[in-house]
C-alpha positions in Angstrom: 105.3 97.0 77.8 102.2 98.3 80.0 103.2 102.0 81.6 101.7 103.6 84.6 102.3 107.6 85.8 105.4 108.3 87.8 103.4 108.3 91.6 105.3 111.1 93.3 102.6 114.0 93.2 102.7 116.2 90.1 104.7 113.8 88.7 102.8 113.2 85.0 105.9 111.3 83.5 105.1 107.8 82.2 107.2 104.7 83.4 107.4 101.3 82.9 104.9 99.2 84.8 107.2 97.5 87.0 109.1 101.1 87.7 108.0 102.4 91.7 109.5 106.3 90.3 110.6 108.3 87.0 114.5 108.4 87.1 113.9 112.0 88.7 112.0 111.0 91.5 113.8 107.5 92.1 116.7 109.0 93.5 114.8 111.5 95.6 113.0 108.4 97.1 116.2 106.7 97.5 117.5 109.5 99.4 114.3 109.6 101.8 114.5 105.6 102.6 117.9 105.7 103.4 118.1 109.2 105.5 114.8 107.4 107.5 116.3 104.2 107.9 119.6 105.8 109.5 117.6 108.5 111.7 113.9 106.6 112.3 114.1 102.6 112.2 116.0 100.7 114.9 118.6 98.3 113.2 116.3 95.5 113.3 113.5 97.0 111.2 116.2 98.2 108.9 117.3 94.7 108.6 113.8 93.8 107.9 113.2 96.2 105.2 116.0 95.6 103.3 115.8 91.8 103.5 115.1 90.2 100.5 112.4 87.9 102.0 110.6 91.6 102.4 111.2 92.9 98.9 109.7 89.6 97.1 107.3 89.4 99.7 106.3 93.6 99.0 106.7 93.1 94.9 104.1 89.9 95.3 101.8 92.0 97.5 101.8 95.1 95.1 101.2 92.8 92.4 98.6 90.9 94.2 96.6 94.3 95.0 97.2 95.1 91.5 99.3 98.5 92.1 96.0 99.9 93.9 95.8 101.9 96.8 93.3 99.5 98.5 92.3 102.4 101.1 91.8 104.8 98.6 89.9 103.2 96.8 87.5 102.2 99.2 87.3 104.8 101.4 87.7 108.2 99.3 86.5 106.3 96.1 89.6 107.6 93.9 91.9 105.4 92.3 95.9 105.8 93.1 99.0 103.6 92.5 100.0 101.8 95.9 103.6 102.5 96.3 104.0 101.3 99.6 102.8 98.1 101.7 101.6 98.6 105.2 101.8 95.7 108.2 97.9 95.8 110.1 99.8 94.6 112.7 102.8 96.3 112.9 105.8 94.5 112.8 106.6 96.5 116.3 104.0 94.6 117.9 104.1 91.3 116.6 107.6 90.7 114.2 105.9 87.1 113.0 103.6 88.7 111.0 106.2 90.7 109.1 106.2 88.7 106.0 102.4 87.0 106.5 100.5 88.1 103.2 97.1 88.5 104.9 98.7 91.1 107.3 99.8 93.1 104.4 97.9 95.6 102.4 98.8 97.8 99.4 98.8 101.6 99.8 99.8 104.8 98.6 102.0 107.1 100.8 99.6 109.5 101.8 97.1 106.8 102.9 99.7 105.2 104.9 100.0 108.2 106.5 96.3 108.6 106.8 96.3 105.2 108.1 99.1 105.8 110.6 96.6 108.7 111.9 94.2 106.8 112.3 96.3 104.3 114.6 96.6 107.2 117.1 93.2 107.9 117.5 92.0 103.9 117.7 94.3 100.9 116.2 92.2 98.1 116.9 88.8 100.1 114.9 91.6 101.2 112.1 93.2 97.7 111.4 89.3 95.8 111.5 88.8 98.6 109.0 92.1 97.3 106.8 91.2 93.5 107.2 87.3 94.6 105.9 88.9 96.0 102.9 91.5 92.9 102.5 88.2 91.4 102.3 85.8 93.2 99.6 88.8 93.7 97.4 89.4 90.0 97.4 85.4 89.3 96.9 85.7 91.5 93.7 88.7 90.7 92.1 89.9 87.5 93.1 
Protein backbone atom coordinates (compact mmCIF):
# COMPACT_ATOMS: atom_id res chain seq x y z
CA UNK A 1 0.00 0.00 0.00
CA UNK A 2 1.41 3.48 -1.14
CA UNK A 3 2.27 5.75 2.29
CA UNK A 4 2.51 9.44 2.50
CA UNK A 5 3.88 11.59 5.87
CA UNK A 6 1.40 12.31 8.59
CA UNK A 7 0.55 16.30 7.37
CA UNK A 8 0.26 17.90 10.77
CA UNK A 9 3.69 19.91 11.02
CA UNK A 10 6.58 18.04 12.53
CA UNK A 11 4.73 15.25 12.13
CA UNK A 12 7.42 12.58 10.25
CA UNK A 13 5.23 9.45 10.90
CA UNK A 14 4.34 7.48 7.82
CA UNK A 15 0.53 6.57 7.08
CA UNK A 16 -1.41 4.94 4.71
CA UNK A 17 -2.21 6.84 1.58
CA UNK A 18 -5.73 7.16 2.06
CA UNK A 19 -5.06 8.23 6.02
CA UNK A 20 -5.76 12.46 6.29
CA UNK A 21 -3.55 12.09 10.10
CA UNK A 22 -1.28 9.43 12.14
CA UNK A 23 -3.59 8.05 14.94
CA UNK A 24 -1.90 10.89 17.17
CA UNK A 25 -2.85 13.64 15.27
CA UNK A 26 -6.32 12.21 13.99
CA UNK A 27 -7.90 12.77 17.13
CA UNK A 28 -6.37 16.19 17.76
CA UNK A 29 -7.98 17.05 14.31
CA UNK A 30 -11.15 15.61 15.32
CA UNK A 31 -11.22 17.62 18.37
CA UNK A 32 -10.50 20.98 16.30
CA UNK A 33 -13.47 20.25 13.57
CA UNK A 34 -15.85 19.56 15.94
CA UNK A 35 -14.99 22.47 18.77
CA UNK A 36 -15.21 24.87 15.23
CA UNK A 37 -18.21 23.52 13.98
CA UNK A 38 -20.05 24.01 17.50
CA UNK A 39 -18.38 27.66 18.11
CA UNK A 40 -17.61 29.07 14.27
CA UNK A 41 -20.12 27.54 11.49
CA UNK A 42 -23.81 28.34 11.51
CA UNK A 43 -25.90 25.05 11.53
CA UNK A 44 -26.30 25.08 7.94
CA UNK A 45 -22.62 24.98 6.98
CA UNK A 46 -22.30 22.35 9.64
CA UNK A 47 -24.92 20.47 7.89
CA UNK A 48 -22.99 20.99 4.79
CA UNK A 49 -19.72 19.74 5.96
CA UNK A 50 -20.75 16.81 7.43
CA UNK A 51 -23.06 15.73 4.50
CA UNK A 52 -22.00 12.96 2.71
CA UNK A 53 -22.55 14.51 -0.70
CA UNK A 54 -19.45 16.80 0.75
CA UNK A 55 -17.16 14.07 2.00
CA UNK A 56 -17.37 12.02 -1.53
CA UNK A 57 -17.32 15.15 -3.23
CA UNK A 58 -13.89 16.42 -0.87
CA UNK A 59 -12.29 12.59 -1.16
CA UNK A 60 -12.80 12.90 -5.27
CA UNK A 61 -11.38 16.42 -5.30
CA UNK A 62 -8.22 15.42 -3.18
CA UNK A 63 -7.84 12.62 -5.27
CA UNK A 64 -8.40 14.53 -8.34
CA UNK A 65 -5.55 17.14 -7.32
CA UNK A 66 -3.58 14.20 -6.39
CA UNK A 67 -3.06 15.01 -2.46
CA UNK A 68 -1.20 18.40 -3.71
CA UNK A 69 -1.47 21.60 -2.26
CA UNK A 70 -2.29 23.28 -5.65
CA UNK A 71 -1.32 26.82 -4.14
CA UNK A 72 1.76 25.80 -2.87
CA UNK A 73 2.93 24.42 -5.44
CA UNK A 74 2.45 27.12 -7.77
CA UNK A 75 2.94 29.94 -5.87
CA UNK A 76 5.84 29.17 -3.21
CA UNK A 77 7.12 26.24 -5.57
CA UNK A 78 7.22 23.61 -2.55
CA UNK A 79 5.37 20.57 -2.62
CA UNK A 80 2.80 19.81 0.41
CA UNK A 81 -0.01 17.23 1.00
CA UNK A 82 -3.53 19.08 0.52
CA UNK A 83 -5.44 18.24 3.52
CA UNK A 84 -8.14 20.47 3.07
CA UNK A 85 -10.52 21.65 0.05
CA UNK A 86 -11.30 25.26 -0.29
CA UNK A 87 -14.82 26.70 -2.13
CA UNK A 88 -13.42 29.95 -4.71
CA UNK A 89 -16.65 30.91 -4.16
CA UNK A 90 -17.43 30.51 -0.84
CA UNK A 91 -20.36 28.61 -0.04
CA UNK A 92 -21.47 31.90 2.11
CA UNK A 93 -21.87 33.76 -1.05
CA UNK A 94 -23.22 31.39 -3.43
CA UNK A 95 -24.50 27.77 -1.52
CA UNK A 96 -24.98 26.22 -5.30
CA UNK A 97 -21.62 25.99 -5.85
CA UNK A 98 -20.86 23.99 -2.65
CA UNK A 99 -20.43 20.68 -4.30
CA UNK A 100 -19.47 22.12 -8.11
CA UNK A 101 -15.96 20.43 -8.69
CA UNK A 102 -14.56 23.40 -10.73
CA UNK A 103 -15.27 25.63 -7.65
CA UNK A 104 -13.21 23.45 -5.57
CA UNK A 105 -9.43 23.34 -5.17
CA UNK A 106 -7.07 21.24 -3.02
CA UNK A 107 -5.03 22.86 -0.32
CA UNK A 108 -3.00 22.47 2.63
CA UNK A 109 -4.07 24.25 5.88
CA UNK A 110 -1.72 26.94 6.03
CA UNK A 111 -2.46 27.92 2.41
CA UNK A 112 -6.05 28.04 3.13
CA UNK A 113 -5.28 30.30 5.62
CA UNK A 114 -3.01 32.19 3.28
CA UNK A 115 -5.71 32.13 0.90
CA UNK A 116 -8.39 33.34 3.37
CA UNK A 117 -5.82 36.37 3.80
CA UNK A 118 -5.71 37.05 0.76
CA UNK A 119 -9.69 37.28 0.49
CA UNK A 120 -9.45 40.28 2.90
CA UNK A 121 -7.18 42.26 1.02
CA UNK A 122 -9.02 41.59 -2.60
CA UNK A 123 -11.35 38.34 -3.29
CA UNK A 124 -12.18 38.82 -6.71
CA UNK A 125 -7.89 39.18 -7.70
CA UNK A 126 -7.42 36.03 -5.04
CA UNK A 127 -10.15 33.60 -6.56
CA UNK A 128 -9.00 34.62 -10.54
CA UNK A 129 -5.70 33.69 -9.05
CA UNK A 130 -7.27 29.99 -7.81
CA UNK A 131 -9.24 29.42 -11.07
CA UNK A 132 -5.60 30.24 -13.06
CA UNK A 133 -4.07 27.57 -11.10
CA UNK A 134 -7.25 25.16 -11.52
CA UNK A 135 -6.07 25.78 -14.91
CA UNK A 136 -2.23 25.09 -15.37
CA UNK A 137 -2.46 22.17 -13.02
CA UNK A 138 -5.07 20.71 -15.25
CA UNK A 139 -2.87 21.60 -18.57
CA UNK A 140 0.00 19.58 -16.91
CA UNK A 141 -1.45 16.71 -15.49
CA UNK A 142 -4.59 15.92 -16.88
Amino acid sequence: MLKKICPKLGCNKLINFTDKYCDVHKNEQNLRYKEYDVNVRDKESTEFYNSEAWTKTRAHVLTYYNDLDVYAYYELEKIIAANTVHHIIEIKDDRSKGLTLDNLIAVSSSSHSEIHRLYNKNKIKTQKLLKELQKKFKNEFK
